[in-house]
N, CA, C and O atoms as a printed pandas DataFrame, in Angstrom:
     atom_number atom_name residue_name chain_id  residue_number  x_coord  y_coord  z_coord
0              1         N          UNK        A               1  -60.729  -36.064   34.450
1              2        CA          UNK        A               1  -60.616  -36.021   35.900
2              3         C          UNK        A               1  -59.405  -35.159   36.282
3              4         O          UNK        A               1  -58.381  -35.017   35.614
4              5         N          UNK        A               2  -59.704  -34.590   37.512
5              6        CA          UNK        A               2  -58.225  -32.819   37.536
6              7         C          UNK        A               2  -57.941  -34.121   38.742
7              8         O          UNK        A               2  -58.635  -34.598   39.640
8              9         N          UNK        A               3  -56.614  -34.377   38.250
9             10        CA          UNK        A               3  -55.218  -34.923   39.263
10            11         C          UNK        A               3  -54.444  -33.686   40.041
11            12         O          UNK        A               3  -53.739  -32.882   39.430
12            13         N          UNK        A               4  -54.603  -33.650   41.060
13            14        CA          UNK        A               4  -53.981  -32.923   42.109
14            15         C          UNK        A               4  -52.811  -33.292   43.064
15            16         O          UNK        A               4  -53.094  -34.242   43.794
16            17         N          UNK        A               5  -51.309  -32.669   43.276
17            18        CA          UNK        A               5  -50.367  -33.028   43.328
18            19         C          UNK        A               5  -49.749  -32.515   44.974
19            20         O          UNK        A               5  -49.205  -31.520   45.454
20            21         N          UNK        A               6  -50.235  -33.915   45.459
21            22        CA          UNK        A               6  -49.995  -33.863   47.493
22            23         C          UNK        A               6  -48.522  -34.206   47.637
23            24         O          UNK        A               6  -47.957  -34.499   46.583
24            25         N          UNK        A               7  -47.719  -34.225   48.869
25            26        CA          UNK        A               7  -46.832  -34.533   49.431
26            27         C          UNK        A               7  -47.370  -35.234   50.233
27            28         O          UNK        A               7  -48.468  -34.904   50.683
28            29         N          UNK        A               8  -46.610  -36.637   50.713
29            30        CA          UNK        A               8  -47.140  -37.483   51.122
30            31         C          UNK        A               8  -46.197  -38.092   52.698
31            32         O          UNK        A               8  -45.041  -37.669   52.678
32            33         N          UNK        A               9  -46.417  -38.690   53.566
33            34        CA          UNK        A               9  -45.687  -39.222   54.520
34            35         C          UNK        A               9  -44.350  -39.420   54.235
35            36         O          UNK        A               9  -43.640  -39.986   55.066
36            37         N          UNK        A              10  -43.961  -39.086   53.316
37            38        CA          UNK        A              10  -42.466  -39.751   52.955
38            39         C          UNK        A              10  -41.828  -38.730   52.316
39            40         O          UNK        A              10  -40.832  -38.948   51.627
40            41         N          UNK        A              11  -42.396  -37.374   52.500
41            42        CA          UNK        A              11  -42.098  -36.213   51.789
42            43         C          UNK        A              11  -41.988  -36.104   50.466
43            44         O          UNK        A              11  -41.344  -35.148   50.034
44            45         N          UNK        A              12  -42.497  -36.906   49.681
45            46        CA          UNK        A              12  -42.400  -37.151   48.339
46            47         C          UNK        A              12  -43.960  -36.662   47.404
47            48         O          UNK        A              12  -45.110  -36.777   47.826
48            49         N          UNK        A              13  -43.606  -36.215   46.313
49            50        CA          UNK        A              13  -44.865  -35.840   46.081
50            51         C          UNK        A              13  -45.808  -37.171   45.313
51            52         O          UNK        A              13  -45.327  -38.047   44.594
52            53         N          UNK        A              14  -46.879  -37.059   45.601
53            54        CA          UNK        A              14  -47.754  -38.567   44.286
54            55         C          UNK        A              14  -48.935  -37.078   43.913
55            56         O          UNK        A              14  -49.104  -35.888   44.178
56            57         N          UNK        A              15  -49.451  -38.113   43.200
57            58        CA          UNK        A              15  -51.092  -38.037   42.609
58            59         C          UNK        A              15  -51.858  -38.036   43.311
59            60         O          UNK        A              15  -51.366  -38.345   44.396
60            61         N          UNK        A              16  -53.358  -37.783   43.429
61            62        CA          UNK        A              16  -54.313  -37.490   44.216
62            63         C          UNK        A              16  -55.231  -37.075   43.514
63            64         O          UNK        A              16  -55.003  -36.096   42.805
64            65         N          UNK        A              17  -56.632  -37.733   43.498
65            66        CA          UNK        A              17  -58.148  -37.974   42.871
66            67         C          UNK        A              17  -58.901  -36.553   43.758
67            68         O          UNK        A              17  -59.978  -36.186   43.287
68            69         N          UNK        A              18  -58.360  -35.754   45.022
69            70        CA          UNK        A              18  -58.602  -35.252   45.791
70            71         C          UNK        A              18  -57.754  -33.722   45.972
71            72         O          UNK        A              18  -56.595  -33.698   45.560
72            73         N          UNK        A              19  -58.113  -32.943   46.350
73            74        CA          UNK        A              19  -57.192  -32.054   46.353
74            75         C          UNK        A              19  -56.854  -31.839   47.835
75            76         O          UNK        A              19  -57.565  -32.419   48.656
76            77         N          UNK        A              20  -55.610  -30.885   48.363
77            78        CA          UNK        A              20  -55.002  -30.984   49.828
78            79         C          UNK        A              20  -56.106  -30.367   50.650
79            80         O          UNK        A              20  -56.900  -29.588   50.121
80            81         N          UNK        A              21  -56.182  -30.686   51.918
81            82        CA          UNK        A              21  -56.909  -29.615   53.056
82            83         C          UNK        A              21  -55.508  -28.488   53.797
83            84         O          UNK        A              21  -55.732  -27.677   54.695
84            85         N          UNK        A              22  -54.570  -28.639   53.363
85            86        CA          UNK        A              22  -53.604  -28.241   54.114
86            87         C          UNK        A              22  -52.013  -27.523   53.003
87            88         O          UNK        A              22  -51.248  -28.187   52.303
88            89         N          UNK        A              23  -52.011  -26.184   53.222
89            90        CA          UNK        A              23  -50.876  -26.082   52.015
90            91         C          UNK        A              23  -49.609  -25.899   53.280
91            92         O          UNK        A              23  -49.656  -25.738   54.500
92            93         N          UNK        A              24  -48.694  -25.997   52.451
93            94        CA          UNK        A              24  -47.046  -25.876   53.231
94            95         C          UNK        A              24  -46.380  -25.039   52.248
95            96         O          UNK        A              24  -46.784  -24.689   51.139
96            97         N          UNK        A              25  -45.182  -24.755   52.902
97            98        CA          UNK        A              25  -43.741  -23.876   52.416
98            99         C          UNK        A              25  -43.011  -24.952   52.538
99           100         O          UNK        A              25  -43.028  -25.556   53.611
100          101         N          UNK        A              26  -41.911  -25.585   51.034
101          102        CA          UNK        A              26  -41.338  -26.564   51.450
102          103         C          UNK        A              26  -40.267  -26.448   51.990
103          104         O          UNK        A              26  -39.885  -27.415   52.649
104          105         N          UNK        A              27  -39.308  -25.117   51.905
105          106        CA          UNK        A              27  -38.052  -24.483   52.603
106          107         C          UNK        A              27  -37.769  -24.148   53.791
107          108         O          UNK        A              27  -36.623  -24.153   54.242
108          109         N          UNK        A              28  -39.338  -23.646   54.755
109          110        CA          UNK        A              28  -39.276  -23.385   55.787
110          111         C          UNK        A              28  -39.838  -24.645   56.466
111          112         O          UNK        A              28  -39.562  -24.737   57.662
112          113         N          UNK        A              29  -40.667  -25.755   55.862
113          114        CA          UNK        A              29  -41.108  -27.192   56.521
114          115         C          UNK        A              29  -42.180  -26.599   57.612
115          116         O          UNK        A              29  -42.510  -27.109   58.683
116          117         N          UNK        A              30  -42.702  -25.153   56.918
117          118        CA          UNK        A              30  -44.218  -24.867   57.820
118          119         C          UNK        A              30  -45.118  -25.352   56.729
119          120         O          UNK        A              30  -45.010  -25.370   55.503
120          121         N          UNK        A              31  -46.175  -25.797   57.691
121          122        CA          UNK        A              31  -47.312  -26.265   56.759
122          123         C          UNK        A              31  -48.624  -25.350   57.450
123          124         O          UNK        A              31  -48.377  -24.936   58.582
124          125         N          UNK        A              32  -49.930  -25.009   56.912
125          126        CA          UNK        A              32  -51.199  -24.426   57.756
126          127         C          UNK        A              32  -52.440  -24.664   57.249
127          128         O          UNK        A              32  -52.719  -25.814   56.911
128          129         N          UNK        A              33  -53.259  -23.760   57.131
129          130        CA          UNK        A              33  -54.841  -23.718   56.737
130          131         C          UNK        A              33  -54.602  -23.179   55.062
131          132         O          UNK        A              33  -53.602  -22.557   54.702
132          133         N          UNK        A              34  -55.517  -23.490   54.341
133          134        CA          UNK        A              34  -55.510  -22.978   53.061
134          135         C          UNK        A              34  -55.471  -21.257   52.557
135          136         O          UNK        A              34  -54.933  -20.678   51.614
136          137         N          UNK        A              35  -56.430  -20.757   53.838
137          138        CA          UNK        A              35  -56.916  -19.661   54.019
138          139         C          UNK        A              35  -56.287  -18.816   55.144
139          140         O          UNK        A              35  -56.934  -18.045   55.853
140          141         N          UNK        A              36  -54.985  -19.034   55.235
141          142        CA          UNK        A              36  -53.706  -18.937   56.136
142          143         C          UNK        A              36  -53.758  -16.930   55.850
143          144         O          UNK        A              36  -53.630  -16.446   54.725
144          145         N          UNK        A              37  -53.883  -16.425   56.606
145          146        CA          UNK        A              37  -53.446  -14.925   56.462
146          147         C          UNK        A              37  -51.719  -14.092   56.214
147          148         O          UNK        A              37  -51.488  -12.981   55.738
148          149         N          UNK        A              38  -50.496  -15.395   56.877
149          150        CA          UNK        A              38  -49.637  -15.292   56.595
150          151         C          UNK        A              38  -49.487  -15.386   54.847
151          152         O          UNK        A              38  -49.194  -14.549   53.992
152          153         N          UNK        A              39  -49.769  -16.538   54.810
153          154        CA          UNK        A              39  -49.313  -17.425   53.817
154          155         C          UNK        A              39  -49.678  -16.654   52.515
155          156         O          UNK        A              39  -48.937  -16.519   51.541
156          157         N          UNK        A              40  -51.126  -16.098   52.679
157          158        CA          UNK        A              40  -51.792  -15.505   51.594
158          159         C          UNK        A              40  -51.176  -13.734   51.450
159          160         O          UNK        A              40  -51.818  -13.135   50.587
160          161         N          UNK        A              41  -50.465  -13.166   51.895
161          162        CA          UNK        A              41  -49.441  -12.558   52.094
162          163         C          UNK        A              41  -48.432  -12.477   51.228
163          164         O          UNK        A              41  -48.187  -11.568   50.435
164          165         N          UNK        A              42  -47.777  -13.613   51.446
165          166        CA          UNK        A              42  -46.683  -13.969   50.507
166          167         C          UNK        A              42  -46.816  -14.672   49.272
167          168         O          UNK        A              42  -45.902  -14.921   48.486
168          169         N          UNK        A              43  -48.128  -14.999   49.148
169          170        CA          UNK        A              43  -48.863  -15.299   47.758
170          171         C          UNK        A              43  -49.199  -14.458   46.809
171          172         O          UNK        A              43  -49.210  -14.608   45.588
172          173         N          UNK        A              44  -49.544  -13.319   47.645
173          174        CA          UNK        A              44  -49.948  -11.988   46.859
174          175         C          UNK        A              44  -48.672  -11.220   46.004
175          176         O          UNK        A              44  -48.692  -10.722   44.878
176          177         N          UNK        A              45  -47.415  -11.342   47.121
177          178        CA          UNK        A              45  -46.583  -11.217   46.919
178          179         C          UNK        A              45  -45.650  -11.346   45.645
179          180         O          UNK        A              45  -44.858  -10.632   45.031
180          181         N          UNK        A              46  -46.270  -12.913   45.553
181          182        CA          UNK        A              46  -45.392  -13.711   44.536
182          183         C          UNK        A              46  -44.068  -14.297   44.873
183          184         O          UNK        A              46  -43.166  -14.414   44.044
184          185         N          UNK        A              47  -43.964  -14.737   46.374
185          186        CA          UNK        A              47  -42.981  -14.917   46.771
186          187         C          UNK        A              47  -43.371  -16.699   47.269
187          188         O          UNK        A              47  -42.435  -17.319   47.773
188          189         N          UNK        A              48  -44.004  -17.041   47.192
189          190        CA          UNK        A              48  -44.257  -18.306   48.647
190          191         C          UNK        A              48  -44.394  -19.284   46.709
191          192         O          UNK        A              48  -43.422  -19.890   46.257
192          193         N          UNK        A              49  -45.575  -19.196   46.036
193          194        CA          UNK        A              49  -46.060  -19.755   45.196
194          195         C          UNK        A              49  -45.163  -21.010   44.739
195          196         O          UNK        A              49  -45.627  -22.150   44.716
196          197         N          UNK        A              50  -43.967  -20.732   44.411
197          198        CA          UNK        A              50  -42.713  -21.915   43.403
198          199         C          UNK        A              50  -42.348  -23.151   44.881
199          200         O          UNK        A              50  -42.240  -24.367   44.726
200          201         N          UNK        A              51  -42.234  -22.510   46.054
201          202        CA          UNK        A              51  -42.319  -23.677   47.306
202          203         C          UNK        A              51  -43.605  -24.198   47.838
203          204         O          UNK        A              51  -43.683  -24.809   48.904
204          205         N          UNK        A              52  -44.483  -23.970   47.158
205          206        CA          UNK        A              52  -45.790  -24.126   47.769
206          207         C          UNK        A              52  -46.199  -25.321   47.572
207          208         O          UNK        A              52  -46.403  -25.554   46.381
208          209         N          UNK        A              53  -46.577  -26.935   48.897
209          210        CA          UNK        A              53  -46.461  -28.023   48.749
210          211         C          UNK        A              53  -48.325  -28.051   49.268
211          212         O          UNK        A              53  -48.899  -27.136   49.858
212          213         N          UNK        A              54  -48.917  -29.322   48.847
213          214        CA          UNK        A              54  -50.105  -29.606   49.682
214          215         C          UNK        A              54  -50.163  -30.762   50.080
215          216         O          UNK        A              54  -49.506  -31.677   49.584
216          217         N          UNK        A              55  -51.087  -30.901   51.188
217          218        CA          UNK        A              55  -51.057  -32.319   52.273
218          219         C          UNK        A              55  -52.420  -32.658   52.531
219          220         O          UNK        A              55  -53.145  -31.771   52.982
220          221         N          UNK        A              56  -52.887  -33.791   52.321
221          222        CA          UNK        A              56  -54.184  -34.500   52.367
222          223         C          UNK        A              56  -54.235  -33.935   53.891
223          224         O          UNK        A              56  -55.293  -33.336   54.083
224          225         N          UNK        A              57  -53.522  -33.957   54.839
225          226        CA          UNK        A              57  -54.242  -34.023   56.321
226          227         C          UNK        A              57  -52.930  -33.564   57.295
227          228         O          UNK        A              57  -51.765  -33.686   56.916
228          229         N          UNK        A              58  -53.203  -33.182   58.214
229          230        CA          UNK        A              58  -51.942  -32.952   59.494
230          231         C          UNK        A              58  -51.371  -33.570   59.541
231          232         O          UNK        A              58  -50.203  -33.229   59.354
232          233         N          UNK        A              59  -51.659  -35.027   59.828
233          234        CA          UNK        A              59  -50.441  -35.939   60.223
234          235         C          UNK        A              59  -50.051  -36.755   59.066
235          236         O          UNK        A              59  -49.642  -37.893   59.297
236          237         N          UNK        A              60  -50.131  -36.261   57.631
237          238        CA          UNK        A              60  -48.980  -36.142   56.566
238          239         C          UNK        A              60  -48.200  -35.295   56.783
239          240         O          UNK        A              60  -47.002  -35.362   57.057
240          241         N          UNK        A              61  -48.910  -34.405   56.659
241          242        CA          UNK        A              61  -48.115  -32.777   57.005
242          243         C          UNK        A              61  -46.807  -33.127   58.029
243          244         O          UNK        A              61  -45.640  -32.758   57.897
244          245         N          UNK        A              62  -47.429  -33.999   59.137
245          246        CA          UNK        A              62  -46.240  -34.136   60.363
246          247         C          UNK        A              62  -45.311  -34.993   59.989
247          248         O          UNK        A              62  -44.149  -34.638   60.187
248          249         N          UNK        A              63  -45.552  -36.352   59.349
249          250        CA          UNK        A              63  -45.257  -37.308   59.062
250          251         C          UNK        A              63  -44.085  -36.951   58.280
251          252         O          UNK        A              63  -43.017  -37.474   58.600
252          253         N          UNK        A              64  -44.128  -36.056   57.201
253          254        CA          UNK        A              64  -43.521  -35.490   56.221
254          255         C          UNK        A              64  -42.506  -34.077   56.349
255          256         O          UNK        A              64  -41.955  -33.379   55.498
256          257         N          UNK        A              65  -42.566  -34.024   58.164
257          258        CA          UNK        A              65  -40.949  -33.422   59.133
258          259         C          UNK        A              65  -41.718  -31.834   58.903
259          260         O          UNK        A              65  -41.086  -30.870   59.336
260          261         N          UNK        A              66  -42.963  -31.597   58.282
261          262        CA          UNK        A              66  -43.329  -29.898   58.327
262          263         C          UNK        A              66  -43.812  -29.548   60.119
263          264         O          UNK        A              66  -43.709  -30.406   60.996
264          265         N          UNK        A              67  -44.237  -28.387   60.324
265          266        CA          UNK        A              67  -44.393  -27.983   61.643
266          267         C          UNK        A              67  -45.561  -27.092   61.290
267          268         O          UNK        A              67  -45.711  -26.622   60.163
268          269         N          UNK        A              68  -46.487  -26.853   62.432
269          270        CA          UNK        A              68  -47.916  -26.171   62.380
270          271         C          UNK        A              68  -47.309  -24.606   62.099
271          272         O          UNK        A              68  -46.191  -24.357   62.551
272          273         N          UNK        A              69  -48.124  -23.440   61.273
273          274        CA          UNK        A              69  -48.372  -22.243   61.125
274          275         C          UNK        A              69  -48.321  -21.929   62.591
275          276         O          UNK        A              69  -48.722  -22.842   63.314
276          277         N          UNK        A              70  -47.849  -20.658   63.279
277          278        CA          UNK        A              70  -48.003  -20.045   64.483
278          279         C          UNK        A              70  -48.895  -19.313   64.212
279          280         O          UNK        A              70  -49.698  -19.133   65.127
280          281         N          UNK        A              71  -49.195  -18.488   62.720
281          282        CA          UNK        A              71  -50.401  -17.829   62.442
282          283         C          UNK        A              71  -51.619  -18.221   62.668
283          284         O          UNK        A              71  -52.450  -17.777   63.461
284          285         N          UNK        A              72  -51.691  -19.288   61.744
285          286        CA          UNK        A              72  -53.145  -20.302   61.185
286          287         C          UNK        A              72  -53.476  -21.179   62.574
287          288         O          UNK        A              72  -54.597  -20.967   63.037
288          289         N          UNK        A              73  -52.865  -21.878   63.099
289          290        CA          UNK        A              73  -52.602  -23.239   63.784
290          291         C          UNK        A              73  -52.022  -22.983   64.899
291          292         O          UNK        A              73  -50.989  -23.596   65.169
292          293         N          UNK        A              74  -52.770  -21.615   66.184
293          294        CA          UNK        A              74  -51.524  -21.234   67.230
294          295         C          UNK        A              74  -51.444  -22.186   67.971
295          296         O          UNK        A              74  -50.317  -22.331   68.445
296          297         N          UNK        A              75  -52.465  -23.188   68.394
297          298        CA          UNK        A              75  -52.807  -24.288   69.445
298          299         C          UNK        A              75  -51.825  -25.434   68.902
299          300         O          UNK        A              75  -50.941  -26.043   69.505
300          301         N          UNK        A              76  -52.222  -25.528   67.683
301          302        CA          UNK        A              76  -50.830  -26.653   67.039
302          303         C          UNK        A              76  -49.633  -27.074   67.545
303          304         O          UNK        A              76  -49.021  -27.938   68.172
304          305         N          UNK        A              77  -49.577  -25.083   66.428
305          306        CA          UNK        A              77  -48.015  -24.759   67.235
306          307         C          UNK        A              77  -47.673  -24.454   68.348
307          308         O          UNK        A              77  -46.460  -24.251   68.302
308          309         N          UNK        A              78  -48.149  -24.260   69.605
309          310        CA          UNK        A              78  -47.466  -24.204   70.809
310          311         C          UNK        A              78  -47.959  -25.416   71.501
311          312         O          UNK        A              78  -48.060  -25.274   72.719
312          313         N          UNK        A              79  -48.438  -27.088   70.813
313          314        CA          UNK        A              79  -48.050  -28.241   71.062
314          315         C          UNK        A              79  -46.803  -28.449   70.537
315          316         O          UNK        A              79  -46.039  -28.967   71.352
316          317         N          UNK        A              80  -46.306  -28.214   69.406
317          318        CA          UNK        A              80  -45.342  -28.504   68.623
318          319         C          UNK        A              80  -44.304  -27.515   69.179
319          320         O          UNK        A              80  -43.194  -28.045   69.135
320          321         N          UNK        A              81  -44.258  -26.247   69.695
321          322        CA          UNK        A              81  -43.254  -25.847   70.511
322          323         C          UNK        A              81  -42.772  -26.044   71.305
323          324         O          UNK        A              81  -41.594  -25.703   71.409
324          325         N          UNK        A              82  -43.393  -26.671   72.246
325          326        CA          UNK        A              82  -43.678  -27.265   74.116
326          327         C          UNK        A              82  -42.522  -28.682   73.604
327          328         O          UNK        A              82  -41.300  -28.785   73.719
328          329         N          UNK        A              83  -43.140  -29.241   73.257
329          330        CA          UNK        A              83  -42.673  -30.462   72.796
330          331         C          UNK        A              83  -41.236  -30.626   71.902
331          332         O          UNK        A              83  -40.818  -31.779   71.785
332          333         N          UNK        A              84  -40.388  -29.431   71.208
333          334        CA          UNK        A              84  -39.463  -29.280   70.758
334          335         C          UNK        A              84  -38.640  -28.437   71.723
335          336         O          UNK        A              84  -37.569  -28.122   71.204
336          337         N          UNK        A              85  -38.779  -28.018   72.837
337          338        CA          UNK        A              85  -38.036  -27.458   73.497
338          339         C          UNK        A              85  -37.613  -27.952   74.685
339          340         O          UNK        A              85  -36.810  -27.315   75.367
């Protein structure tokens, strides 16, 4: 069975029977879509990969202090902007 390795509400990483719907940057505390056009960018790169966290769902993702993609997630993020300013 492939064990897959989420960050969880408590920012901590566990185990998981499941793999993430949602990858993050753990330095910048952005999280987005898998298929993120930023993200996959800096993947290509070889730059994002060694911080690269995953999250069963958004509100781990939130739970766990990350913030929506402005790329992936613009509606997200300009709830999450509105609301921090």
């Amino acid at each position: 069975m492939t064990t897959y390795t989420l960050v969880g509400r408590d920012g901590r990483p566990h185990a998981s029977p499941t793999p993430g719907t949602l990858g993050g940057h753990r330095r910048t505390k952005v999280y987005g879509r898998l298929d993120c056009p930023g993200a996959l960018r800096w993947i290509a790169k070889g730059k994002y990969v060694t911080h690269r966290v995953f999250f069963a769902d958004e509100d781990t993702a939130i739970a766990a202090g990350f913030r929506p993609c402005h790329t992936c997630l613009p509606d997200q993020y300009r709830v999450w902007r509105d609301a921090t300013t």
